[in-house]
N, C-alpha and C positions, 0 to 999 in steps of 0.2 A: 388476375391470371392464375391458373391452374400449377400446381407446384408439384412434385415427387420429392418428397425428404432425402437428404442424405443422409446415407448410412454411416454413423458412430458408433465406435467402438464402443459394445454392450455392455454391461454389469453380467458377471455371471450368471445366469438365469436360477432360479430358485425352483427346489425340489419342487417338480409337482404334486398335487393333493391325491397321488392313488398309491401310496404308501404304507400296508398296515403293521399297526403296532409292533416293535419287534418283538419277538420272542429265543430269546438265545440261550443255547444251550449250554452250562459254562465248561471250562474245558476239564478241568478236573472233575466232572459228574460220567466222564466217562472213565471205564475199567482201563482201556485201549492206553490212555494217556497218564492214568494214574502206575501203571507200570514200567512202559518206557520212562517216565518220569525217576521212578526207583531206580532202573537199569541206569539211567544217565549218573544219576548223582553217587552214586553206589564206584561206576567206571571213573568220575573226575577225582573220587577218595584214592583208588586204587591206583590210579596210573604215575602221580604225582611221587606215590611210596616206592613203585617198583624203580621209578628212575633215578631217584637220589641214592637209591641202593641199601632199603630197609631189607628184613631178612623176608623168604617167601612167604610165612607164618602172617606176616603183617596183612601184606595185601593178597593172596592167595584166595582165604576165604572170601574178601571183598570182589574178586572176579568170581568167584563161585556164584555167590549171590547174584551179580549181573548176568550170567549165563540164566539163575533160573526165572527171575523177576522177567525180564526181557525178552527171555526163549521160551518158556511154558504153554505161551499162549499160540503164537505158531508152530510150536511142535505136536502139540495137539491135532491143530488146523490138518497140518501134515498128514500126520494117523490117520483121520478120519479120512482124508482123501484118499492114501493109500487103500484104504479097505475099500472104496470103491474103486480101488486098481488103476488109481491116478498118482502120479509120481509129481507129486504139488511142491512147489519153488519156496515152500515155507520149510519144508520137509530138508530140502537141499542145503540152505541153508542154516539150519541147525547141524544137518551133518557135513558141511565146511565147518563151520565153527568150533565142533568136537573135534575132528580132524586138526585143525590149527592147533587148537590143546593140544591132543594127544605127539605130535612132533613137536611141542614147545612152546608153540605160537599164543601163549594164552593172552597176551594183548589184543592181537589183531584178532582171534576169535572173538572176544570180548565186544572191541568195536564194531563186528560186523553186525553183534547181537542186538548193538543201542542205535548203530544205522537203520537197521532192521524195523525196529521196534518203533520209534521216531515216524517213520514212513507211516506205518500201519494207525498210529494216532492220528497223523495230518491226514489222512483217509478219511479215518471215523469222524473226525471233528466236521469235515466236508460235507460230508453225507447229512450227519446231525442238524448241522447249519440250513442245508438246504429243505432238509424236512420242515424244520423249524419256520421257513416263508413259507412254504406250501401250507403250513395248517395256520399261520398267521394270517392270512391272505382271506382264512374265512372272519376274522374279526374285520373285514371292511363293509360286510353287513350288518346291520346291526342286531342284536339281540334279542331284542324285543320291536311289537309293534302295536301302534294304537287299531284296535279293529273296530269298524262300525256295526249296530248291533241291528236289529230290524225296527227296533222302537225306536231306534237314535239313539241310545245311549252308548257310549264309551268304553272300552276294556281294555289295559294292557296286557299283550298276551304274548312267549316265547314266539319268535318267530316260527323254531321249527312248527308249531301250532297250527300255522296258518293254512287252511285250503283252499283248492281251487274254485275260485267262486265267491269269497271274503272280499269285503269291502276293507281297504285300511285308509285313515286319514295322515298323508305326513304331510308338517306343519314346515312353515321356511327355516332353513340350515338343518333339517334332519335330514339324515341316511336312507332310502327308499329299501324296505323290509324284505319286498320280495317283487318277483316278474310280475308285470301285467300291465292294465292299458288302462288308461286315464278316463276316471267317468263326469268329474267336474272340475274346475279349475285351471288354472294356466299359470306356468313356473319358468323358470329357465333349469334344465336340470345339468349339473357338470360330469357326464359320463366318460371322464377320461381312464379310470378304472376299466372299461369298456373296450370303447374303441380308440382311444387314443386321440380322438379331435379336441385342438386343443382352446375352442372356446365353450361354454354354458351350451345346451341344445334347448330354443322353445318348445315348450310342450305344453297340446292343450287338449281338449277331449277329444277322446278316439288315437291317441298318440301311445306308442310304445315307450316300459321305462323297467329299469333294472336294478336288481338289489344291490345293495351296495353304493349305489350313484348318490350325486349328493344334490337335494333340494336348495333352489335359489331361495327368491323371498315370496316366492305367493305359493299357498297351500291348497295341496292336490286329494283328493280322492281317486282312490286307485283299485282297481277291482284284480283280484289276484289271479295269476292264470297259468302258473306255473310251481308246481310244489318247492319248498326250499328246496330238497335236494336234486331236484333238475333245472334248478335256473342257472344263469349264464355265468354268475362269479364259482359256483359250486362245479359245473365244469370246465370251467378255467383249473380249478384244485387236480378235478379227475385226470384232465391233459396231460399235464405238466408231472403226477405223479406216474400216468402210465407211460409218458415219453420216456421220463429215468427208469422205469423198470425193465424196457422193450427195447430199448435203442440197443444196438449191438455192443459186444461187449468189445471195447477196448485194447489194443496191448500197442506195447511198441514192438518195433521190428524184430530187432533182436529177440523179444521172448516171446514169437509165434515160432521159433526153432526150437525155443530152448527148450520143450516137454524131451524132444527128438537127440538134441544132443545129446543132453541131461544123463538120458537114459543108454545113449550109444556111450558115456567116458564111463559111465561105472559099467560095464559089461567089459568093456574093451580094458581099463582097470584088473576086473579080476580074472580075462584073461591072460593080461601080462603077467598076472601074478602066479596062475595056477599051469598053464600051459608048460613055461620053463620046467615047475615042481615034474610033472607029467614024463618029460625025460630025465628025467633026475638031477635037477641044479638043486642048489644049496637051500635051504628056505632062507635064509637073509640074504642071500644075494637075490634072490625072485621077490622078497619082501622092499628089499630098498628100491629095484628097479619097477615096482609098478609101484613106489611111493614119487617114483622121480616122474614117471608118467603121467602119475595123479595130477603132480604139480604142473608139470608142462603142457598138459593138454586141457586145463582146469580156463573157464572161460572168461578168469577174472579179466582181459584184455580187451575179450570180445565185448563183456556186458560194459566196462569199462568205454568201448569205442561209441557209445549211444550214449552214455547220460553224459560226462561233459560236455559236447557242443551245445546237446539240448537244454542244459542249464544253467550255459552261460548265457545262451538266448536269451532264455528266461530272466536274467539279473538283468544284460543290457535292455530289454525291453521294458522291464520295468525301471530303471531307470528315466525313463524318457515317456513314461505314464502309462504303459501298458500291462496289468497284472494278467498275468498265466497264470493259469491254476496249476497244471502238472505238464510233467514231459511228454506225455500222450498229448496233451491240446500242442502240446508247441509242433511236434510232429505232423499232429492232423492239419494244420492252418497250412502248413505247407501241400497238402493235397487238394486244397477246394479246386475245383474248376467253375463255380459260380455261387451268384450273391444276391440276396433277400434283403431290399433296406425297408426298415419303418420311414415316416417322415416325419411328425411332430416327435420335436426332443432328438432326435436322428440328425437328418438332414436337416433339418432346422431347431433353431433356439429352443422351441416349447413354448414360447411367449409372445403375446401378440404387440404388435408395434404398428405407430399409425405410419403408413408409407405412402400417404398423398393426402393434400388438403386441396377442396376445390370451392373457392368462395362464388357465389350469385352473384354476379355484378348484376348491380340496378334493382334486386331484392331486399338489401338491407334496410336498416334504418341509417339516416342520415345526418351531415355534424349540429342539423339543427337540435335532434335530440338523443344525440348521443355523447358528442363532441366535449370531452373530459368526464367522460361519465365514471371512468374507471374501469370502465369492461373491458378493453382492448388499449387504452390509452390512446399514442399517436398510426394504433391498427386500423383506423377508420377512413375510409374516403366519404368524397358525397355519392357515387356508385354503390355504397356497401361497404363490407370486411377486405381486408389484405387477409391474408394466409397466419401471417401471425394473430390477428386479431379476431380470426375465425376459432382458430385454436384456443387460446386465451375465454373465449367467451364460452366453449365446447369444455375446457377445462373447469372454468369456476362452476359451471353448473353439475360436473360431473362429481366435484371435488369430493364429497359426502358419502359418494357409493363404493360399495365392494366388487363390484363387478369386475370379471380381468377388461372388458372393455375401456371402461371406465377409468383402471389404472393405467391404461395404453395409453388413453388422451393425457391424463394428469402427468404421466411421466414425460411426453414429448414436451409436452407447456415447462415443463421442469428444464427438461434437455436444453432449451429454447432460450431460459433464464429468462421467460412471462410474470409479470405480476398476475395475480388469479384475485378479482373481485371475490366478497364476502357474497355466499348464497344462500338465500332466505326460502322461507316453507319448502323446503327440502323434498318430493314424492318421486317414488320410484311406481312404476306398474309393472309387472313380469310382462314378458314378451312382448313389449313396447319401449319402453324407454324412462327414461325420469324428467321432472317439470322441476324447476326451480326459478327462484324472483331474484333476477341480479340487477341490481341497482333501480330497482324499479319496474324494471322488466321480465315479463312472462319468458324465459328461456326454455326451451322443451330439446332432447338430445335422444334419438332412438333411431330402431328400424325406420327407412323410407317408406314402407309399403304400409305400414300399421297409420304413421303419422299423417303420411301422404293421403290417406282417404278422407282426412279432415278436412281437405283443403284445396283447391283448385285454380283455375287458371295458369297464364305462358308460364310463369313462376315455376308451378309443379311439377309441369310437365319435361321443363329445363331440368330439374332436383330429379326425376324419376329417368330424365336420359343419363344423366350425372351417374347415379346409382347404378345404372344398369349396366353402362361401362364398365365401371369398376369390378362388381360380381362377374361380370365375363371374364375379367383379369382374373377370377381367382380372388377378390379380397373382401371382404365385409364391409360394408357401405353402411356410415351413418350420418343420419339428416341431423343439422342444426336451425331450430326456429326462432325465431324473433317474433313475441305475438301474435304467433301463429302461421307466420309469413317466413317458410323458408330460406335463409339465408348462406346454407356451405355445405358441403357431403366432405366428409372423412372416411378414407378410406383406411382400413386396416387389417394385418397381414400375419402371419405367422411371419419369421424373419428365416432366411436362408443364411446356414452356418457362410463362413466366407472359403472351406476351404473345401466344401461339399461338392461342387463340379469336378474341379479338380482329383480328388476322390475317387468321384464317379468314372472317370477316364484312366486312371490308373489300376482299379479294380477293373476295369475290361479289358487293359494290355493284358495284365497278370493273367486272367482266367482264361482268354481268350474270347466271353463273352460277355454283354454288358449286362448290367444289375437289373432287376423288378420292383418293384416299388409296389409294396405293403400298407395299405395305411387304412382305417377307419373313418379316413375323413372322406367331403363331399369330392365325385369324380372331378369336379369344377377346377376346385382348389389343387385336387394332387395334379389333373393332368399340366397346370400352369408349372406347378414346380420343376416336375419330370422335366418340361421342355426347356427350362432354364439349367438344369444339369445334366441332359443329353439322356436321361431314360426315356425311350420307347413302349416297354412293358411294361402298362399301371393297371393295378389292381384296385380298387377303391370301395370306401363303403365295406370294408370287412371286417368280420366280427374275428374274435381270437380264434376259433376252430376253422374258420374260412382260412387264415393265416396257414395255417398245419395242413389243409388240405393242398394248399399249394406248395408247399416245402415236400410233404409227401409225393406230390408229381415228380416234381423236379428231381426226387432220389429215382423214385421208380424211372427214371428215364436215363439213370445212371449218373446221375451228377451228384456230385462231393458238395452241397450248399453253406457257404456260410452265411446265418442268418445276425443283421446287428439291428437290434431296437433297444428301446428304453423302460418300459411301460409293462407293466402287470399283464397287459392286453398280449403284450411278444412273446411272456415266456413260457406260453405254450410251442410256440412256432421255434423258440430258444433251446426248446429243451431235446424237441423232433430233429435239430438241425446237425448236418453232419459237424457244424462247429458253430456254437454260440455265441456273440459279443455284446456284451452287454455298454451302453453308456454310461459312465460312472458317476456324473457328476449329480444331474437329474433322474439317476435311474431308479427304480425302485426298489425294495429291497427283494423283493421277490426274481425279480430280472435278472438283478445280480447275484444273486446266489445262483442261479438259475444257468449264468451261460457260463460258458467254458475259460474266457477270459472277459477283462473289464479296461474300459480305456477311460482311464481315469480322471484325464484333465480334460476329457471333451478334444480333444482334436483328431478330427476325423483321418487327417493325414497319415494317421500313425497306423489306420488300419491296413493299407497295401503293404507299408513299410517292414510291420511284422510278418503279414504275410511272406513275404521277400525274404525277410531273416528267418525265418522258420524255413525255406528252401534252401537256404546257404548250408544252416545245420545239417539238413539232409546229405547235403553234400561233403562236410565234414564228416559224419557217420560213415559213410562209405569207403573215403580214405583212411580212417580209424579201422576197420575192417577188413580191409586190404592186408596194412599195415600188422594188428591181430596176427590174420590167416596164414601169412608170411613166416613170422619168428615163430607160431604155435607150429603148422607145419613143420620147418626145419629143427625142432628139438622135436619134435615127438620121430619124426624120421630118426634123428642120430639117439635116441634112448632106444629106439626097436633095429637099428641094424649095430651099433656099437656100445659102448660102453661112455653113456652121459654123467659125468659125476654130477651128485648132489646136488652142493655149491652151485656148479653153471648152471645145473637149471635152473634153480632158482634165482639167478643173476636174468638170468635167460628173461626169463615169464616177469621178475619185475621189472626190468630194462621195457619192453613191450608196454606194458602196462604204464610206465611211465610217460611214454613218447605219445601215445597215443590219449594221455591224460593232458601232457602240454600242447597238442595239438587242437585239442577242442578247446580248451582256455583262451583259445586266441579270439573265440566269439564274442568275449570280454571287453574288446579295445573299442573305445568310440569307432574307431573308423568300419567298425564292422554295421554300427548303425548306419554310422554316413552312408554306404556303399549301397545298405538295404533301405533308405529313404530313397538314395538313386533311382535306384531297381525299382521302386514299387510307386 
């Protein structure tokens, strides 16, 4: 009888092989870091002196030095913006900072310099970081390559070397050197690097194949037809770098105003100041009264009313395995109106799993010569195999090989708790299958269509209807022989995460429309998936720049995309997107550095959920705002029609600044996840 396996809880699935070497940059190699670094440490000597009540001598100079260590660098920044007649937010705050000095405040100047300065590192380290995969990503080609000569003989030669028109020989388990199309041989080649499909691809003459990808066990000649710098892993580098360069530039909400305020309080400042002088007041009364203005109309409130919510967000989200990079992504995730999934590694494990076993009845051998042979034990009828004793027998022969197929069978027979017979003259063929002698017996495990032309009669023809089913479903179909005589098809599957429909439906409440589905693999396969998680929109067979092309529509048609894959292959389409998500667990390192956030345990769920809580914040931000506009309004009204003393205002403006600091804290309590796992 025909079986479908039940789904078990998985092993975490393990990193896929299109990872290149890392390359990191350390933190202290950067200037950005090694100064904030001074400012901080320079601020903990300091702070600790002035509060136990050493004399100013002590620690005075020690904030000195924090001011210059920490502030040189964006005061500079500043300058030079100025001189382009820009009033740059680096600029501003040095001259807060000074200003706090100058009225007393040399603590809080102090801290805003090593807040400042902190930020401006976690930046550079970002940026470094992400460079650092973009140009690691070209070590997943290799180096070098063997080129055939016209005599035959052999050369190792730099890849960049190679030209259009070059013969190169790669041998089983190397790196394919460079683009081009297969002139002899036949392999299985693993282009997950590529496209992201997630088994081996046969390849034999006349077949397309790409740098970087990685050679099974039969060895190809490959005639070049692409220079290194235009093959496919090389602009995967170009994408990804011109998407970060191109993508629009960033801010949060608050400081798409703040050039505009900035610039309206210091004018309005030295109006208060100079105006009074003009009919003749005091200079220290006109000096205090637009010092009192300074303070009460100063936006510490306002910029205050955006980063708490959005970086408690941030904390609760990653608690519950979601890393945000910055309060810009946490902001932006709340604006998508639609979604770009990968599928291998994505919406599914990344791994392939057998998910049906269908034995021959009346093809096998029978208990005359099998019947304790040890190959299936008590899996045997006089009809043929049981289901487990199909397996079993599919397993021991497979037992020897590296193929992910191969450890698809062996791990189900594991799953199963199968004894696995001892398998003798061991041979694999690329783009066939492998032979092995178990217990005496001829076992042979591969494609149906390769083995099946061996062999004929009702038998076959039953094994090639078997097959064909299966591949309709969407699944990879492999024959098992007995001396030649067909006896089982295995069918085997990429696996579907369990919480990927689900997902899928909740990301179409949110957006209002449903997701697209991205993927490199055969239309066969995605469109099976799609229709088990309620996508409509499949895209298939697509290469990384096909990816970006569609993410490019979908903006030019006005929509906010967020795109989430896993794979080297995404993070061009990662990096185009109005917000990136990378998978954390299998991802690669490129991907991840690459998207804007990372959801680190692998649970798909969490994607709507932050979603949701990154709208909540939004809505904190505004009552934060409100809140602001209110207290800053009414003191700057009573500093311009009456007499504001000093003190209240600044009671005033930090009172504000308080409320509206415990107000976005609140994004902090579990139940603010609860609400936004509700929601999303």
């Amino acid at each position: 009888m025909p079986t479908t396996l039940i789904e078990r809880p998985a092993p975490s699935a393990a990193p896929r092989p299109d990872t290149a070497p890392r390359r990191r940059t350390r933190v202290f190699a950067l200037p950005e870091a090694r100064w904030a670094a001074a400012a901080t440490v320079l601020f903990l000597i300091a702070l600790p002196l002035q509060l136990t009540g050493a004399p100013a001598w002590a620690w005075g100079p020690l904030y000195a030095l924090t001011y210059a260590t920490g502030g040189w660098e964006p005061a500079w920044a500043g300058l030079r913006a100025l001189r382009e007649k820009t009033l740059d937010v680096d600029l501003l705050m040095i001259v807060a900072a000074l200003g706090a000095a100058a009225v007393g405040q040399v603590m809080d100047g102090a801290l805003l310099i090593v807040i400042f300065a902190t930020s401006g590192a976690l930046e550079a380290l970002a940026t470094a970081r992400t460079a650092d995969s973009v140009r690691g990503l070209l070590d997943l080609a290799p180096t070098t390559a063997t080129r055939l000569l016209d005599d035959g003989r052999e050369e190792n030669v730099p890849t960049e070397r190679l030209a259009v028109g070059d013969t190169v020989l790669v041998r089983p388990g190397e790196r394919i050197g460079a683009d081009g199309r297969v002139l002899d041989g036949a392999s299985e080649v693993d282009q997950a690097t590529i496209t992201g499909e997630p088994l081996p691809v046969a390849k034999e003459v006349g077949d397309e194949v790409f740098a970087g990808t990685l050679n099974g066990t039969g060895a190809l000649r490959v005639k070049v037809e692409r220079d290194a710098s235009d093959s496919v892993i090389a602009r995967i580098v170009a994408m990804v770098e011109e998407a970060s360069e191109t993508k629009a530039p960033t801010q949060l909400f608050i400081e798409k105003v703040e050039q505009r305020y900035s610039i309206g309080m210091v004018i309005a400042t030295l109006a208060v100041f100079a105006v009074p002088l003009a009919f003749g007041a005091a200079v220290t009364g006109s000096l205090l009264r637009a010092m009192t203005f300074m303070i009460v109309a100063s936006p510490c409130a306002v910029v205050l009313a955006t980063m708490p919510p959005l970086l408690s967000a941030i904390a609760n989200a990653g608690r519950h395995g979601v890393l945000v990079k910055s309060a810009v992504v946490m902001e932006r995730l709340g604006q998508v109106d639609g979604v770009a999934l990968d599928k291998t590694g994505t919406l599914t494990e990344g791994t392939p799993r057998v998910t049906d076993l269908r034995p021959l009845t009346g093809s096998g051998p029978t208990d005359d010569g099998l019947t304790g042979s040890g190959i299936a034990g008590s899996g045997l009828t006089t009809d043929g195999l049981t289901t487990d004793g199909l397996l079993a027998l599919a397993a021991a022969a497979e037992h020897p090989s590296e193929h992910p197929l191969a450890r698809a069978i062996v791990d189900a027979a594991r799953t199963r708790g199968l004894a696995l017979a001892t398998a003798e003259n061991f041979a694999s063929a690329p783009g066939i299958g492998v032979t092995a002698t178990v217990d005496g017996r001829t076992v042979a495990v591969g494609a149906p269509a390769r083995l099946l032309n061996r062999t004929g009669g009702a038998v076959a023809a039953r094994a090639a209807a078997v097959a064909a089913e299966l591949e309709t479903g969407g699944r990879t179909a492999v024959l098992v022989e007995v001396d030649g005589v067909p006896v089982g098809v295995l069918g085997i599957a990429d696996r579907l995460r369990p919480d990927a429909a689900a997902t899928v439906t909740a990301l179409t409440a949110l957006t209002g429309t449903a997701p697209v589905l991205l993927t490199g693999d055969n239309p066969r396969a995605a469109a099976r998936l799609a229709a088990e998680v309620g996508i409509t929109d499949v895209r298939a067979g697509l290469l990384p720049q096909d990816k970006v092309t569609v993410v490019q529509e979908q903006e030019r048609a006005g929509r906010k995309v967020l795109v989430l894959g896993d794979g080297v292959n995404d993070a061009p389409a990662l990096a185009a997107a109005h917000t990136g998500v990378a998978m954390g667990r299998a991802g690669s390192d490129l991907a991840l550095e690459t998207a804007d956030a990372v959801i680190v345990r692998d649970e798909l769920a969490t994607v709507p959920a932050v979603v949701a809580l990154s709208r909540r914040a939004r809505s904190f931000v505004v009552q934060n705002l409100v809140i602001a506009s209110v207290f800053i309004s009414a003191l700057v009204v009573w500093d311009l029609i009456a007499t504001l003393p000093l003190p209240l205002g600044v009671l005033g403006h930090e009172g504000s600044t308080v409320i509206v600091g415990l107000n976005g804290l609140r994004l902090l309590r579990e139940a603010a996840w609860t609400r936004a796992r509700a929601e999303g």
